[in-house]
N, C-alpha and C positions, 0 to 999 in steps of 0.2 A: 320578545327578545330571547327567552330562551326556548323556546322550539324553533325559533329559527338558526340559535346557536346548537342544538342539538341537531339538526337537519343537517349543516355547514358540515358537522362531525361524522354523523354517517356517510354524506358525501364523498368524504375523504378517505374514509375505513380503507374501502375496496383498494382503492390506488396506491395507500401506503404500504399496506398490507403487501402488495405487487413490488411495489421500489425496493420493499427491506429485501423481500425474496431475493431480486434483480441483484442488488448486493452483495448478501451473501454468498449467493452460487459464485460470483466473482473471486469474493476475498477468500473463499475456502481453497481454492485451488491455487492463490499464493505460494501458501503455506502445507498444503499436503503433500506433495513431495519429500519436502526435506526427511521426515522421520522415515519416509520409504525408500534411501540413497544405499546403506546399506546391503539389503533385501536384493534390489535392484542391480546391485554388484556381482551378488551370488548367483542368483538366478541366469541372467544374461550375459554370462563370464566377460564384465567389463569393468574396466579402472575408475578409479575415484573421478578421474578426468572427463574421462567422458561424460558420467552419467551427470558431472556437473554442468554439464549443459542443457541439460534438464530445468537447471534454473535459467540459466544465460539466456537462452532463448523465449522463452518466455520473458525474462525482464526486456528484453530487445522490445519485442512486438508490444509490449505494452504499452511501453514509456511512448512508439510514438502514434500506436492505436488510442492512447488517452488523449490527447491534442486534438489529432486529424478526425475521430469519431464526434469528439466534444461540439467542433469547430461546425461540420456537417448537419449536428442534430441542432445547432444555433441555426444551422441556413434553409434545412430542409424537414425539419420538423424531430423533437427529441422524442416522442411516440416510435415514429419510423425507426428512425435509429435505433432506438433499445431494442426494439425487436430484430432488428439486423444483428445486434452484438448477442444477444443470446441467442440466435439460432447459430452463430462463427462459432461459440462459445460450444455451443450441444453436439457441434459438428469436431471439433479437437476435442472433444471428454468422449465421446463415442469412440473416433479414431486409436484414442490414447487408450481406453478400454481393450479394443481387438489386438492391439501390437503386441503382447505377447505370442500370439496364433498366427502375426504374419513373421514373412520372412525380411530378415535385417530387423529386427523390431527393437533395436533402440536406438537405431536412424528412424525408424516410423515415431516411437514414439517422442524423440527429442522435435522432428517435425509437428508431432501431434502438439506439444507444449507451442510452440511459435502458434499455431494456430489459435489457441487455446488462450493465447494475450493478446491477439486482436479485440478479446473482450469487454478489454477495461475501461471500452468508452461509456460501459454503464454507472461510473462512478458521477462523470460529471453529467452525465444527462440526466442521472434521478434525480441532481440538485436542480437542473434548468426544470423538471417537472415539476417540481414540489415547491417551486417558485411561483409557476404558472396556475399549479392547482389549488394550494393550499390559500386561506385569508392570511392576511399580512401577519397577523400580530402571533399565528400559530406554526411560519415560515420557520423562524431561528430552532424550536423544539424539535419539528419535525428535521431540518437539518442535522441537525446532533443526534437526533438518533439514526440517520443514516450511516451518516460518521460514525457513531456506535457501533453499528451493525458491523460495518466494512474492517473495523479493529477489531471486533469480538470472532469476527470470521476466519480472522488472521493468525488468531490467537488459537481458536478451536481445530484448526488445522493444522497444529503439532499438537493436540491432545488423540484426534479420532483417529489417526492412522495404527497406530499401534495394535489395538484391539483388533481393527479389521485386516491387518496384513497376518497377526496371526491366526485368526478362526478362515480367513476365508480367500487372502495371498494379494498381491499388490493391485493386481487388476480391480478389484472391487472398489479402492479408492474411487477409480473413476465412474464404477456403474453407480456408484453410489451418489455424487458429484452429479453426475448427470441427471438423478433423480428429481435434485434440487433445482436445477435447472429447468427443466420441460415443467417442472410445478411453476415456475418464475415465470416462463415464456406464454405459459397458458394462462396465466393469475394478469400479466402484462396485457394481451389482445384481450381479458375480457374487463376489467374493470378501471384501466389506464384511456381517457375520453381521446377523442380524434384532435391531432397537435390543430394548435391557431396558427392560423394564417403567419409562414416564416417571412425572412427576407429574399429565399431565393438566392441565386446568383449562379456564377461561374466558379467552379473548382479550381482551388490553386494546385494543380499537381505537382510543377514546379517548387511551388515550394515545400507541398508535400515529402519529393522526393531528395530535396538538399535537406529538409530536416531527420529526415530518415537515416541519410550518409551521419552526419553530426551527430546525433545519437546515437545511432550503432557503434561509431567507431569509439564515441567518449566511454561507454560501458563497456566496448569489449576491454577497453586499455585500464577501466575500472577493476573490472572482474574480473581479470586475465592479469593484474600485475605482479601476481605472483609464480605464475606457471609459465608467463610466455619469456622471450628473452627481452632486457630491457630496450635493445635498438626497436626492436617491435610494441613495444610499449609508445615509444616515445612517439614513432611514425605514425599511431594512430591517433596518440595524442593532437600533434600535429595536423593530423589530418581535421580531427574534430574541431579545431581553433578554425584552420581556414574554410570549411564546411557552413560554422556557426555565423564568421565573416559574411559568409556567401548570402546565407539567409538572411543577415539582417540588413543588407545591401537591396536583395531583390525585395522583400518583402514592404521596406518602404517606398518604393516605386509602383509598387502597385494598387491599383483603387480598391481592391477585394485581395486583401492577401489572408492566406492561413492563419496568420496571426497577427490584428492588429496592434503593431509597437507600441501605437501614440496611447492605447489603453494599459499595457504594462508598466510603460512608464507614469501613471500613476503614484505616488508617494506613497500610498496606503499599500498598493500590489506590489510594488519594488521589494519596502518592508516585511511584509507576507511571505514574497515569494522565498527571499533571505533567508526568514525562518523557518519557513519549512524546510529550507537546504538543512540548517544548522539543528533542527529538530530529528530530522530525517537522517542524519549522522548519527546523533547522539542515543535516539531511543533503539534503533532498530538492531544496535549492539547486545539487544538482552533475548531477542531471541535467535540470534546467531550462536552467544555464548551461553546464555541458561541450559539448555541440553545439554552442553556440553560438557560443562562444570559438573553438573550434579550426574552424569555417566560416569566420569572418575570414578577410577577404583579407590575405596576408601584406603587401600595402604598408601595413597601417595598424600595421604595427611589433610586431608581438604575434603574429596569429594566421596558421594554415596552408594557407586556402585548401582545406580539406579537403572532399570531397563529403559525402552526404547516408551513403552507405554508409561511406566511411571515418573520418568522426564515430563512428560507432558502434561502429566499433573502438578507438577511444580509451577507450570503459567496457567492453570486455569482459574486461580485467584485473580490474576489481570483482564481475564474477559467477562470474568464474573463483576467485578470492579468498573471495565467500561461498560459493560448493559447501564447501567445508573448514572454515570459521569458525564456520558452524551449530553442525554435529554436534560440535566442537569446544569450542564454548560449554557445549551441553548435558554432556557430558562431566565440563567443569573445574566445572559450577556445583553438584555434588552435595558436590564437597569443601571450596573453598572459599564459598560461601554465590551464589547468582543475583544476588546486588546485589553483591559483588564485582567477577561477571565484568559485570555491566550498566553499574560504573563504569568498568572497562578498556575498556570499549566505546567508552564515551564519550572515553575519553582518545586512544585509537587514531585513532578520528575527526576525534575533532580536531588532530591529526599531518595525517593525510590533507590536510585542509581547507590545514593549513599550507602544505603542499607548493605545491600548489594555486595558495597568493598570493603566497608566493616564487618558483615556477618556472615559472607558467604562459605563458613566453614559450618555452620549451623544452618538443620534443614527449615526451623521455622523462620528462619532469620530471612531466607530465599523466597522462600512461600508469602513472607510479611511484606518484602521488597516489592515480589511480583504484583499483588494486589495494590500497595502506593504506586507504581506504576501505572497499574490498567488505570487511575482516576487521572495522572498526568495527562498518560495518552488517547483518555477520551474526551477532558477537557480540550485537549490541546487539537486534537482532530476537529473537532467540531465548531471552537473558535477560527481556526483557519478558514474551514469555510465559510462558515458565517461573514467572518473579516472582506473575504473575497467577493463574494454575494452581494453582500453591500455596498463593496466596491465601484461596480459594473450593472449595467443597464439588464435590463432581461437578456434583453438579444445576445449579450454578450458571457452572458451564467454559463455555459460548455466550455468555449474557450479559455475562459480565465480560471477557471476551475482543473481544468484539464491541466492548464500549464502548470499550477502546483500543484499535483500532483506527481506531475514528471520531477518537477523539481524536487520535491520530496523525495520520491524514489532517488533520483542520482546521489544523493545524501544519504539515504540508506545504504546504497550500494557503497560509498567511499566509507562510511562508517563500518560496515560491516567487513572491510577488506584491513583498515586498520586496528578494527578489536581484535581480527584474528593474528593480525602482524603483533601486536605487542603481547599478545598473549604466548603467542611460539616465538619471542625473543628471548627467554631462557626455559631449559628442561633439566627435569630432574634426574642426575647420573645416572646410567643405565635403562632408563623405564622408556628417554623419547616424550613423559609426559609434560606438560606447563606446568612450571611451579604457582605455589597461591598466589607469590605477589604479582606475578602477570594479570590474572583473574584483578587485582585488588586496582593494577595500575590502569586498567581496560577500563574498568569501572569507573572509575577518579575521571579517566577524562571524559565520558560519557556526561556524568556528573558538572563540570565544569564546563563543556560543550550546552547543556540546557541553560544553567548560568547566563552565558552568553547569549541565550534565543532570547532570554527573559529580557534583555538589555537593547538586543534589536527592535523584540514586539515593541517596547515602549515608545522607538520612534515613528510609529506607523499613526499617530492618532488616533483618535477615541474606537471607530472601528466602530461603529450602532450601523443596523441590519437598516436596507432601507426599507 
């Protein structure tokens, strides 16, 4: 029994090893940008505007690269697929790399980001692998620390930019980034085994391409509802309502659709899907606003003057926090039920959050926060999927994974639009900057938004991994 449990284990070394890679290279380049916006501005004499599409775009291709990629490596094997998203992936951090050296380079490089989130189909195919590959009982562990991975990655990606934009200037982000990747890609074709026999089928392009409308339009009107004018807010709103309409009209008429509904609608995925919205609102507010905060200049009575690199030391207690919380999550959710540990998640969080708008005038107060945090949010990532996993059939672990994940994101994205609305809903005379109690009131609802996930998880049932 046990050299045959140790064999199971070597087995696996290789492949995980490969997934966490496949991961990371993903979730680093979320988050690497953001501390390089400034830099970015200087360098390539362009406005805040602009270069914010550096994110925009990117979230676009992601949200519906996570779906359509998911959906494809369910039909046509998730081996193939990962290796398609990381070679898209090496192909936008390569691009993104040269665009200082061409010319228009932050039209190249805002193109290079789009390309660069067609990647994200590697979030939900590591899970249909490590479904496929892993024994049953070692699924939920290895889960969560994919999950782990994918929040530590997020997290380390407002810490490393700082350092490398000043010894070595913004482009090395991505050689660097890239690094990680072609390690992943090569680590993926040699130790990740040849997919089993999928289903096959025909491609829903169609719906491919109504979902793509609905998306794009929901996010830009997300992410743009501060800068564009509100009739154009509302029209894209608009648009995404009759869009979303569309797809879910066509999508049940057809025998192979992109997304099958009759599996969403699921009780357990409905609930899931919920909370991940209302997770994906609440958590992703702290690293929107933690850099923020602690850049304040200390005369505005709150913040610490801190640079662009030592921001980002203030969240590296959260990634240090989920490295252990993942596998930990996975661990507790076999016994006590996945919606157990995905309500503790949420309560942890929302502790975190408290911290937060009680102490955020104090640096270890932030630092204490951020670490309650990372244990929320690796709980609570890793229960999601677990949740969802268990949910749905093998065949079906891409697509159901894929969709909350978007779902999540769109929730980050509303979250992160409204921490920064009520934080610039008053400033301090003369300065321009937000007062504390913005920072305190951002917080509070963040806080009270987990609350609420805690109260949904519960309606989803017990949630045990099949």
């Amino acid at each position: 029994m046990t050299s045959t449990r140790e064999a199971t284990r070597q087995g696996t070394a290789g492949p995980f090893v490969a997934l966490l890679l496949a991961v990371l290279s993903f979730s680093l380049l979320q988050t690497m940008v953001v501390p390089a916006l400034p830099a970015l501005q200087r360098e390539l004499g362009v406005s805040p505007t602009t270069t914010a599409w550096l994110i925009s775009s990117f979230l676009l291709t992601s949200s519906v690269g996570t779906v359509i990629i998911g959906r494809l490596g369910d039909m046509f094997g998730k081996r193939r697929l990962l290796l398609v998203s990381l070679a898209i992936l090496a192909a936008g951090t390569l691009l993104a790399a040269l665009a200082g050296a061409l010319p228009g380079s932050i039209g190249v490089l805002v193109a290079a980001r789009a390309v660069q989130g067609l990647g994200a189909g590697t979030f939900p195919l590591a899970f249909g692998i490590v479904r496929e590959t892993f024994p049953r009982d070692r699924v939920p562990v290895a889960i969560g620390t994919v999950s782990a991975i994918f929040g530590i990655g997020f997290g380390v990606g407002l810490v490393v930019p700082g350092p490398i934009i000043d010894a070595l200037g913004w482009p090395w982000l991505f050689w660097a980034a890239l690094v990680v990747i072609v390690l992943a890609l090569a680590a993926v074709a040699a130790f990740v085994g040849p997919d089993r026999p999928e289903l096959g089928g025909r491609v829903d392009w169609a719906g491919g391409g109504v979902l793509t409308v609905a998306l794009t339009a929901l996010l830009l009107a997300i992410s743009q509802s501060r800068l564009w004018a509100p009739g154009v807010v509302v029209a894209l709103a608009a648009v995404a309502v009759a869009a979303f309409a569309g797809f879910v009209l066509l999508e049940s008429r057809l025998a192979e659709p992109l997304v099958d509904l009759r599996v969403l609608r699921r009780r357990t995925l409905v609930t899931a899907n919920l909370t991940a919205l209302i997770i994906g609102f609440g958590m992703y507010g702290a690293f929107t606003l933690v850099p923020q905060l602690v850049q304040t200049p200390a005369e505005a009575g709150y913040g610490f003057g801190a640079t662009v690199t030592e921001s980002g030391l203030y969240l590296l207690p959260m990634a240090v926090t989920m490295l252990f919380a993942g596998p930990l999550a996975g661990r507790l959710g076999p016994r006590i039920g996945f919606t157990a540990t995905l309500v503790v998640a949420c309560v942890i969080g929302a502790i975190g959050f408290a911290a937060f708008a009680v102490g955020h005038q104090h640096p270890w107060a932030v630092a204490t926060g951020a670490g309650v945090l990372g244990v929320g949010i690796g709980f609570a990532f890793s229960s999601l999927a677990n949740v969802v996993v268990g949910a749905v059939e093998p065949h079906e672990t891409g697509e159901a994974t894929g969709v909350n994940t978007i779902v999540r994101t769109i929730g980050g994205s509303l979250g992160a639009q409204v921490a920064t609305a009520v934080v610039g809903a008053t400033t301090l005379a003369g300065t321009g900057l937000p007062t504390a109690a913005g920072y305190t009131t951002a917080f509070g609802v963040s806080a009270v938004a987990l609350v609420v996930a805690a109260l949904v998880a519960l309606a989803g049932g017990r949630g045990r991994a099949r």
